[in-house]
C-alpha positions as protocol buffer text, in pm:
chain_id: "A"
residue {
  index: 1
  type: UNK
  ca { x: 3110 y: 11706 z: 13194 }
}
residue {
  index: 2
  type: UNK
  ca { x: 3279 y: 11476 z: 12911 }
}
residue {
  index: 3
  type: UNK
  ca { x: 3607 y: 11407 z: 12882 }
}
residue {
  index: 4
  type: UNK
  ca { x: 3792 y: 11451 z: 12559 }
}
residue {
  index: 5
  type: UNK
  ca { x: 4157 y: 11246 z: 12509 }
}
residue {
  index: 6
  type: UNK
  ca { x: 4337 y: 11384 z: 12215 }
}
residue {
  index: 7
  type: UNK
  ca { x: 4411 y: 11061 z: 11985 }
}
residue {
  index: 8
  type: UNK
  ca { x: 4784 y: 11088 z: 12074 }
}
residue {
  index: 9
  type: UNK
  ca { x: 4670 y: 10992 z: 12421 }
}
residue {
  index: 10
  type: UNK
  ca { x: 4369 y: 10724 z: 12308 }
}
residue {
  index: 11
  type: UNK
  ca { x: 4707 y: 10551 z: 12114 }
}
residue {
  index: 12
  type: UNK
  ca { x: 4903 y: 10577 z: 12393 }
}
residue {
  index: 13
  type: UNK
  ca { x: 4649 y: 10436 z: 12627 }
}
residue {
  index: 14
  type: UNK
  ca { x: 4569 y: 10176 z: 12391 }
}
residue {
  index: 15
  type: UNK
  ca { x: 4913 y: 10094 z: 12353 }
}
residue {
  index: 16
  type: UNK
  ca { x: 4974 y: 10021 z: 12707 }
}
residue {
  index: 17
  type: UNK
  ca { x: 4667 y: 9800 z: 12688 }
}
residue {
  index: 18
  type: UNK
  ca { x: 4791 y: 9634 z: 12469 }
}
residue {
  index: 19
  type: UNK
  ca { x: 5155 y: 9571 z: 12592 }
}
residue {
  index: 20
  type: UNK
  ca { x: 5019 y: 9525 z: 12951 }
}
residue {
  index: 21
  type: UNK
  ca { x: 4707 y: 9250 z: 12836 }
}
residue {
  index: 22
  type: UNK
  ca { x: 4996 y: 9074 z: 12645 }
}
residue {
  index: 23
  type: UNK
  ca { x: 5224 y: 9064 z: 12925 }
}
residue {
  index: 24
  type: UNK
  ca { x: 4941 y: 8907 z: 13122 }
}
residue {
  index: 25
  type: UNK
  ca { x: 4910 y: 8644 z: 12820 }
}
residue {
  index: 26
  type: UNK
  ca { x: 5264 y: 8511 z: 12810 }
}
residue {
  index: 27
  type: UNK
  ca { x: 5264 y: 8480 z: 13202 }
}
residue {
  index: 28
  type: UNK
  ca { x: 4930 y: 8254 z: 13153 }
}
residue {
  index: 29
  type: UNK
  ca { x: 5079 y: 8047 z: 12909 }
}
residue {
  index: 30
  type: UNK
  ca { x: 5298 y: 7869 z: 13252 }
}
residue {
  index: 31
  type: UNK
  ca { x: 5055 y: 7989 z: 13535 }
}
residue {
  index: 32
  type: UNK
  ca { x: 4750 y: 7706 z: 13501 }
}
residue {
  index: 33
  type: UNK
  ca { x: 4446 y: 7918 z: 13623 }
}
residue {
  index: 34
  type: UNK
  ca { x: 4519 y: 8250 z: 13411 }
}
residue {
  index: 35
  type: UNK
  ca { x: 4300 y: 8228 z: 12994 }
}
residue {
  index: 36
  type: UNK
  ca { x: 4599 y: 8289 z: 12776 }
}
residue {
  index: 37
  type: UNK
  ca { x: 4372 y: 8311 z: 12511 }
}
residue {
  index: 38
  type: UNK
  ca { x: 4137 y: 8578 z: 12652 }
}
residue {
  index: 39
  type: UNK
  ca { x: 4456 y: 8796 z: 12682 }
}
residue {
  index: 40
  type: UNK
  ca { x: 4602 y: 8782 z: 12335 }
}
residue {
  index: 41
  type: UNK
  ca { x: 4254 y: 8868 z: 12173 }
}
residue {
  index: 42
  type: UNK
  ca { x: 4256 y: 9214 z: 12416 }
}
residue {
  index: 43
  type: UNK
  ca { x: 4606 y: 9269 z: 12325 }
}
residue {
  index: 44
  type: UNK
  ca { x: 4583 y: 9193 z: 11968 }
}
residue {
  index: 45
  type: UNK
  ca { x: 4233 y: 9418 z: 11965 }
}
residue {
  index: 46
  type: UNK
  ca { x: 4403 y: 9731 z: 12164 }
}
residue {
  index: 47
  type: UNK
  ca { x: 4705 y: 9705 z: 11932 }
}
residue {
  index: 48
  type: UNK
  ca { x: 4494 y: 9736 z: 11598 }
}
residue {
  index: 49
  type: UNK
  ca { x: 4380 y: 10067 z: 11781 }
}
residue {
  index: 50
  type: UNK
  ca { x: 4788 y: 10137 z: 11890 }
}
residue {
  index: 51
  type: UNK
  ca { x: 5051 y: 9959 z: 11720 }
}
residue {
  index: 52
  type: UNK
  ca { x: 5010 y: 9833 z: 11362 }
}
residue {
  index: 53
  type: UNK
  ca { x: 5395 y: 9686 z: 11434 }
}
residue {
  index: 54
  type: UNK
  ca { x: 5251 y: 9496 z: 11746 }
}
residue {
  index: 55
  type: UNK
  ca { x: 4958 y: 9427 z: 11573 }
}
residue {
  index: 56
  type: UNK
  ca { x: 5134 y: 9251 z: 11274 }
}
residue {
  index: 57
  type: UNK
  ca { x: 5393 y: 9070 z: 11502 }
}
residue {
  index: 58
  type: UNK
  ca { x: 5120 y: 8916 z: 11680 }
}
residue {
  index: 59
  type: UNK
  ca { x: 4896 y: 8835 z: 11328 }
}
residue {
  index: 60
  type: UNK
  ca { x: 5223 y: 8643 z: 11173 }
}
residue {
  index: 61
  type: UNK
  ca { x: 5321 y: 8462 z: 11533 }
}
residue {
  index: 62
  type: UNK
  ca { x: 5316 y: 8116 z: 11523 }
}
residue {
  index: 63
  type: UNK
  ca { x: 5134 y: 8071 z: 11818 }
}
residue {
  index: 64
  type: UNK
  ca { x: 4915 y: 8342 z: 11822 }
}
residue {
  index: 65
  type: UNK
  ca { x: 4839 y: 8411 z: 11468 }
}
residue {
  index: 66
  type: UNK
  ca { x: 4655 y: 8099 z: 11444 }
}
residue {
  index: 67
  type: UNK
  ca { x: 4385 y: 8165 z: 11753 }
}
residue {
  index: 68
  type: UNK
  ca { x: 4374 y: 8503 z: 11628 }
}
residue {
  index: 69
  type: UNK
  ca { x: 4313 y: 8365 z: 11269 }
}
residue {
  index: 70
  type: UNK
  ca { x: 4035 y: 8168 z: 11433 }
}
residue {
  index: 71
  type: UNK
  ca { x: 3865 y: 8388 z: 11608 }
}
residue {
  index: 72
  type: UNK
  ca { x: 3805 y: 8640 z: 11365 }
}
residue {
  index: 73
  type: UNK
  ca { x: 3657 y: 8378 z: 11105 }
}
residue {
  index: 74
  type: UNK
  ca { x: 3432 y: 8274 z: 11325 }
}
residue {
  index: 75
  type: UNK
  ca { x: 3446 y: 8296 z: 11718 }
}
residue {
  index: 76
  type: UNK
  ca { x: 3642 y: 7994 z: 11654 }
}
residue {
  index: 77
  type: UNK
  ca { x: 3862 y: 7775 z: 11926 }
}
residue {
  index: 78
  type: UNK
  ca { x: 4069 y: 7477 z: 11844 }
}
residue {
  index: 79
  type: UNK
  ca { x: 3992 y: 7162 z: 12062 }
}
residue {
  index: 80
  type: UNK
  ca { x: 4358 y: 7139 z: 12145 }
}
residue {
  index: 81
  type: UNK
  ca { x: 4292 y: 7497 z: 12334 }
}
residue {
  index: 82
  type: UNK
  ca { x: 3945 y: 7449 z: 12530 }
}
residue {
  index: 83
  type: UNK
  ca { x: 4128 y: 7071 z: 12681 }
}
residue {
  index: 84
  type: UNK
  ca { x: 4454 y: 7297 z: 12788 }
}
residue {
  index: 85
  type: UNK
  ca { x: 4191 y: 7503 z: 12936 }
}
residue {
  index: 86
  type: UNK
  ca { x: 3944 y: 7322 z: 13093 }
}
residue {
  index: 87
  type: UNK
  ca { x: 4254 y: 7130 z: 13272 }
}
residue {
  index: 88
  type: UNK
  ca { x: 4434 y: 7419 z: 13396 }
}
residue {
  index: 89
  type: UNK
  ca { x: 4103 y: 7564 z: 13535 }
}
residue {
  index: 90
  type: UNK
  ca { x: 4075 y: 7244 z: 13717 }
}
residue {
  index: 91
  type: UNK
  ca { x: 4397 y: 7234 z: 13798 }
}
residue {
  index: 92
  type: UNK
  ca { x: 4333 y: 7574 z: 13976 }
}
residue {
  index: 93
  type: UNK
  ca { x: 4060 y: 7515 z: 14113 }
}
residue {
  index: 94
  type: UNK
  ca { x: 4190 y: 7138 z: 14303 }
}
residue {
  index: 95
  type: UNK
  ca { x: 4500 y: 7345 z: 14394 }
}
residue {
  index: 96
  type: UNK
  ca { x: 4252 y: 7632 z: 14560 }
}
residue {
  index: 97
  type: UNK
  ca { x: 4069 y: 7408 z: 14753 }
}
residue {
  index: 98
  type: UNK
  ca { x: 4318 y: 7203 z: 14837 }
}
residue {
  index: 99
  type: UNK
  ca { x: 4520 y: 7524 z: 14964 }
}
residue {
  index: 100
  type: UNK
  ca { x: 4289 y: 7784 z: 15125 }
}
residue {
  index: 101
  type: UNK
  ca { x: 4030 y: 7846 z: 15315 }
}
residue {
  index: 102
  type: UNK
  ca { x: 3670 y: 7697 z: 15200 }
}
residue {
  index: 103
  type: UNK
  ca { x: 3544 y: 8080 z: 15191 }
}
residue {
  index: 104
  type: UNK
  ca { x: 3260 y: 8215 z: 14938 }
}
residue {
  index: 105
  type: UNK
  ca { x: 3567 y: 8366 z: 14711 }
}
residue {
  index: 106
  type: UNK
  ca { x: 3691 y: 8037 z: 14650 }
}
residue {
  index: 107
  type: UNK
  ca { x: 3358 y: 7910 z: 14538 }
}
residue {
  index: 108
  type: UNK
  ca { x: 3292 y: 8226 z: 14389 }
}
residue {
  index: 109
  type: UNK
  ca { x: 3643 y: 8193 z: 14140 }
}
residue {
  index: 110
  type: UNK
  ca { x: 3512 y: 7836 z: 14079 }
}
residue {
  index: 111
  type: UNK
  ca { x: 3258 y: 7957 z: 13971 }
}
residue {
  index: 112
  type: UNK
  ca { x: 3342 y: 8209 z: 13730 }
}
residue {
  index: 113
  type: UNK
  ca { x: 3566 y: 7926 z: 13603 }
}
residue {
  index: 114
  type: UNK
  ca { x: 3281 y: 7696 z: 13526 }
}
residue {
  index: 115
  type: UNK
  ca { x: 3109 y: 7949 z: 13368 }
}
residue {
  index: 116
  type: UNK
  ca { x: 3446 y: 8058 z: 13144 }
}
residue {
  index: 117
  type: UNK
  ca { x: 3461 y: 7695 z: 13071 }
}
residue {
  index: 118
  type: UNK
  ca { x: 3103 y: 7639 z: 12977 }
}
residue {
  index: 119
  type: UNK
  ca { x: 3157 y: 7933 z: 12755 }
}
residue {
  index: 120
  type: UNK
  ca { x: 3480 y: 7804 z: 12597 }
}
residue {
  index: 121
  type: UNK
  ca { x: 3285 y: 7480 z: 12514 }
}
residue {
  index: 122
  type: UNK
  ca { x: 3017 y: 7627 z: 12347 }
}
residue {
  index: 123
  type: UNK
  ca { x: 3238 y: 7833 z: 12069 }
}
residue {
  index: 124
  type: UNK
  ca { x: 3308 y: 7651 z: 11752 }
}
residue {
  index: 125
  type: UNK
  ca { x: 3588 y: 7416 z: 11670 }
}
residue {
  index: 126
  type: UNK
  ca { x: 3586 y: 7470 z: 11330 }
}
residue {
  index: 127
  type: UNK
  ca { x: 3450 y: 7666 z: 11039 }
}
residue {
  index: 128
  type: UNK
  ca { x: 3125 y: 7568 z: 10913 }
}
residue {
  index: 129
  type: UNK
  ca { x: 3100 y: 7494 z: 10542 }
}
residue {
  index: 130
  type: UNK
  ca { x: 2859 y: 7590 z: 10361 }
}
residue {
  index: 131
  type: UNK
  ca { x: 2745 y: 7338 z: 10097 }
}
């Protein structure tokens, strides 16, 4: 048994994708522990598929257009964005064990975050020239 969506529905669900993943974005700009970045890239990719006006505000934003920029010239993220990162997953992460119990799902969302992080780190910073 498949399940067919008509592409009236497909838009609409990738619409509210991409509304809903952006919502989630602007909230982690000013909760530390929540990839901004991560966000924006779903949004921006469900809106291509949804909402060419969404789509374009968020390609000409001047906070988002940039990482967006980036990422689709090569995978890449600015410096500026993998410190703000790394020091709001810390920040988390001191706050949750500082604040809950020492249970395996703290440990276990410190360790997603390393591996996020490690992941982060490993991208490019900038395009590579070719000579």
């Amino acid at each position: 048994m498949t399940c067919r969506l008509s592409a009236k529905t497909k838009r609409l669900l990738y619409g509210l994708l991409a509304y809903a993943s952006l919502g989630v974005g602007l909230v982690a700009i000013v909760i530390p522990g929540l990839p901004t970045t991560e966000f924006i890239l779903l949004s921006a990719w469900a809106a291509t598929r949804s909402s060419p006006r969404l789509s374009a505000w968020l390609e000409n934003h001047r906070l988002f257009g940039p990482m967006l920029s980036n990422w689709r010239n090569g995978k890449i993220i600015a410096r500026r964005a993998k410190i703000s990162a790394t020091l709001s997953m810390l920040l988390c992460s001191v706050v949750m064990l500082m604040t809950l119990n020492h249970a395996w799902p703290v440990f276990a969302a410190i360790g997603c975050m390393l591996l996020v992080n490690l992941w982060i780190w490993s991208r490019p910073e900038q395009t590579v020239r070719e000579n």
